[in-house]
C-alpha positions as MATLAB code, in Angstrom:
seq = 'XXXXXXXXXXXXXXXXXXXXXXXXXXXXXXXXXXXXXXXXXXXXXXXXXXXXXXXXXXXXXXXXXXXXXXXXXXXXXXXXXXXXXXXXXXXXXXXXXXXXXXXXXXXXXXXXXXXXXXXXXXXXXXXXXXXXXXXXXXXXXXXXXXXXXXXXXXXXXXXXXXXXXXXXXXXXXXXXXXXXXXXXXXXXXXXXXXX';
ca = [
     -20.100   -6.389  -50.929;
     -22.530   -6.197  -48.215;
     -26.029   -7.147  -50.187;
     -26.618  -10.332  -52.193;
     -26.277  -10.377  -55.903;
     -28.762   -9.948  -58.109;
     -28.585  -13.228  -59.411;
     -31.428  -16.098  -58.668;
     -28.953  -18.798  -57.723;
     -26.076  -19.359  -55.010;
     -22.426  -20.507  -56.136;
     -20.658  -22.933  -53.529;
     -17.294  -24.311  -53.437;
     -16.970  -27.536  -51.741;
     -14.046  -29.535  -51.008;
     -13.227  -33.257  -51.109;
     -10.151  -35.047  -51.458;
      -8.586  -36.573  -54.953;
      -8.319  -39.845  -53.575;
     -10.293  -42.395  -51.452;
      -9.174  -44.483  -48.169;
      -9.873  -41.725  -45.669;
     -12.461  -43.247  -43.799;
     -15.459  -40.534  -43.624;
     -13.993  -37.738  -44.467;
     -15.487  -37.140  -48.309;
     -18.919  -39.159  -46.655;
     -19.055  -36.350  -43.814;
     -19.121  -33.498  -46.602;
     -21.517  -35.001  -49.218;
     -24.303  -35.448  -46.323;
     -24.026  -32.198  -45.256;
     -24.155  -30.905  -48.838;
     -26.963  -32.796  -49.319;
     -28.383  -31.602  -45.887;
     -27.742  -27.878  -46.537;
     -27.560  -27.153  -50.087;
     -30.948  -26.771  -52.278;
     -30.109  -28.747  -55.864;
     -32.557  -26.747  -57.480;
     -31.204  -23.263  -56.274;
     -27.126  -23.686  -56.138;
     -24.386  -24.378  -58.760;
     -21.234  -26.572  -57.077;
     -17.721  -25.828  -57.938;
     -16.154  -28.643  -55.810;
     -12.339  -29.083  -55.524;
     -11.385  -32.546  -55.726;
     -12.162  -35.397  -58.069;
     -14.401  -37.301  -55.447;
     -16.574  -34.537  -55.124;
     -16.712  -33.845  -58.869;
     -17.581  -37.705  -59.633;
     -20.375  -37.316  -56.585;
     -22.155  -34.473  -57.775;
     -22.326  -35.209  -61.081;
     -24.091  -38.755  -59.708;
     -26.185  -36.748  -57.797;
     -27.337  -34.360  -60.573;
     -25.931  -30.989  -59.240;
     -25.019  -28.311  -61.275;
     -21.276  -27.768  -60.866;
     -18.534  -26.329  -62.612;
     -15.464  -28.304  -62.353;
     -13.113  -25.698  -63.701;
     -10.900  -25.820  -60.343;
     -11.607  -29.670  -60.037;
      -7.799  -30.601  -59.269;
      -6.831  -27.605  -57.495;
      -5.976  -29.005  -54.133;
      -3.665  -31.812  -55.943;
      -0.450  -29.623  -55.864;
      -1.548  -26.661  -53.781;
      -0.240  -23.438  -53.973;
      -1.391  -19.688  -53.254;
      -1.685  -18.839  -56.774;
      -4.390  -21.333  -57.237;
      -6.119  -19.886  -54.890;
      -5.591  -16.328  -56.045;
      -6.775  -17.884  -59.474;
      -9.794  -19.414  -57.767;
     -10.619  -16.298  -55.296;
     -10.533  -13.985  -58.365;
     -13.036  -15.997  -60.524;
     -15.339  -15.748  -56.667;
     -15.102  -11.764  -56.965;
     -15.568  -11.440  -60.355;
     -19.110  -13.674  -60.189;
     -20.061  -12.031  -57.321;
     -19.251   -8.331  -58.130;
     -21.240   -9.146  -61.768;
     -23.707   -9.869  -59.339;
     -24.738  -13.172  -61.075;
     -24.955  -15.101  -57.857;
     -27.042  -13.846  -55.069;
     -24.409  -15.467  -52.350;
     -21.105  -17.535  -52.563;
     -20.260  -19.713  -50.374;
     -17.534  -22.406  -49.088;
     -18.134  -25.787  -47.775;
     -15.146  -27.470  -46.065;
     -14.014  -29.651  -43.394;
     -12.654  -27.603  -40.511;
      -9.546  -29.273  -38.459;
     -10.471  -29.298  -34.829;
      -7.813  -32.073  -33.731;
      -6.364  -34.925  -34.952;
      -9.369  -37.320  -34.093;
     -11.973  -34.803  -34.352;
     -12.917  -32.852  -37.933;
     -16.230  -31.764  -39.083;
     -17.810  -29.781  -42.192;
     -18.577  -26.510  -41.709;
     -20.085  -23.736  -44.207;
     -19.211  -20.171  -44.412;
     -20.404  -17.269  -46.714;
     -17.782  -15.090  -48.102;
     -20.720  -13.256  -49.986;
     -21.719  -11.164  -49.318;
     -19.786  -10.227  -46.182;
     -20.794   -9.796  -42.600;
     -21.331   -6.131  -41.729;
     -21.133   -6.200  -37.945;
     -21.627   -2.937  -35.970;
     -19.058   -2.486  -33.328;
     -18.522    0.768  -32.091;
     -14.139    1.214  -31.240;
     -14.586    2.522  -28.124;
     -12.605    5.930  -28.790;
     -15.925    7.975  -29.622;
     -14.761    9.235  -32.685;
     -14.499    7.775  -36.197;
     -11.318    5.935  -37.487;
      -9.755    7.786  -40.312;
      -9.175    6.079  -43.735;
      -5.878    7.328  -45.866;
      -6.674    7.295  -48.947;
     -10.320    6.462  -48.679;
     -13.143    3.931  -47.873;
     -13.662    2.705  -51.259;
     -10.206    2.046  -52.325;
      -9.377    0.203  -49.238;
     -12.349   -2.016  -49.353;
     -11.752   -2.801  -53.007;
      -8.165   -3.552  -51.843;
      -8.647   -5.281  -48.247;
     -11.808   -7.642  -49.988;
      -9.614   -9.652  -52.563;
      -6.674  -10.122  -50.098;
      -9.016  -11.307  -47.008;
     -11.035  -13.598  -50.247;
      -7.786  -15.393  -50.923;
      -6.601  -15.779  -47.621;
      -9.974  -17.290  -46.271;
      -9.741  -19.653  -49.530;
      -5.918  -20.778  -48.831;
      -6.860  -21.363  -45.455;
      -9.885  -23.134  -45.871;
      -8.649  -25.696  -48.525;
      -4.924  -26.443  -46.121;
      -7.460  -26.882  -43.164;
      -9.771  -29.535  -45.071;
      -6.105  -31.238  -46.251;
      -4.952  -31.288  -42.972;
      -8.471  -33.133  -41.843;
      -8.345  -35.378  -45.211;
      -4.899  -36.623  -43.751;
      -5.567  -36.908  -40.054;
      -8.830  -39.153  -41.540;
      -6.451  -41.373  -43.442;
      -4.111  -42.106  -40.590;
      -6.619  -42.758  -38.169;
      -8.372  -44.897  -40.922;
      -5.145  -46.526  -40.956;
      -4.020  -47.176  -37.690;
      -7.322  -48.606  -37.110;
      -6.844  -51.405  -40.436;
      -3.678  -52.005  -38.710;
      -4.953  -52.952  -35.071;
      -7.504  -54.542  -36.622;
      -5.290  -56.683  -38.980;
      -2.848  -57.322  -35.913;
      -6.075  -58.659  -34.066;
      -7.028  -61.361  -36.775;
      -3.215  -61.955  -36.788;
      -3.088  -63.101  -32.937;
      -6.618  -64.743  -32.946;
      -5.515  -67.303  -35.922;
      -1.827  -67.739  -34.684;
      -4.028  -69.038  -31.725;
      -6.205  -71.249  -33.502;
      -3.302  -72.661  -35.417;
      -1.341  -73.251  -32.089;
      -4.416  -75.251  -30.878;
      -4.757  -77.371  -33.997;
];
């Protein structure tokens, strides 16, 4: 888990919405796809039919096998999803795999962010105790039981946080149609007043 894949491309999952009329939100994510992402060197598996249609228009590669998977969410998608992820990876026909979303930061402010699930981040941090922690029943058998459940929680979490940004997009986009429309409203009740 710690060293890429063998493989000589990267796998990415990126997700968009199913449906349009959320201002920037599926706009934000294909410019930073195309900002970040080398065509030539990455296969797409993006979650929602916008980003399917996009990529396609913009000649990715992408597998669309999990296309609709954010249209009635639940964690066995994602379990479904997260084990096709480990399997690629641990054939080690990718060299990394990655997720693109749109992380939720409040209700006005939401951006796309990209992080690598692999391989993972070995970070050395010492526990402070001087000696090592003991693992019951070993290493190997937690990792290969700790990796998948972390994998699907990440995913889960990832693909609520970019539908709770989709949404917060859509009402904003809203509310701003509707000032907008009340504006138009008051400036021609005027002019018809006048005339």
């Amino acid at each position: 888990y710690l060293s890429e894949g063998k493989g000589d491309k990267d796998l990415g999952v990126v997700i968009n919405s199913n449906l349009g009329l959320c201002a920037s939100y599926n706009s934000n994510v294909f410019n930073y796809v195309s900002k970040n992402v080398d065509k030539s060197k990455t296969i797409l598996v993006p979650i929602g039919t916008k980003g399917v249609n996009h990529f396609k228009k913009e000649g990715y590669e992408i597998n669309d096998e999990f296309a609709s998977l954010n249209e009635k969410l639940n964690y066995e998608d994602c379990v479904k999803l997260g084990r096709y992820l480990h399997n690629e990876f641990v054939s080690g026909k990718y060299k990394t795999i990655s997720i693109i979303y749109t992380k939720y930061i409040n209700s006005l402010k939401f951006e796309p962010i990209q992080k690598v699930l692999f391989p993972l981040n070995k970070n050395k941090k010492t526990n402070g105790f001087g000696y090592a922690p003991i693992f019951d029943p070993n290493v190997k058998t937690l990792i290969e039981e700790l990796v998948p459940i972390s994998l699907m929680s990440t995913l889960y979490q990832a693909i609520i946080e970019s539908q709770v940004s989709e949404q917060a997009s859509r009402r904003t986009a809203m509310e701003n149609a509707n000032d907008n429309a009340d504006e138009i409203i008051d400036k021609l009740t005027l002019e018809f007043n006048k005339a």
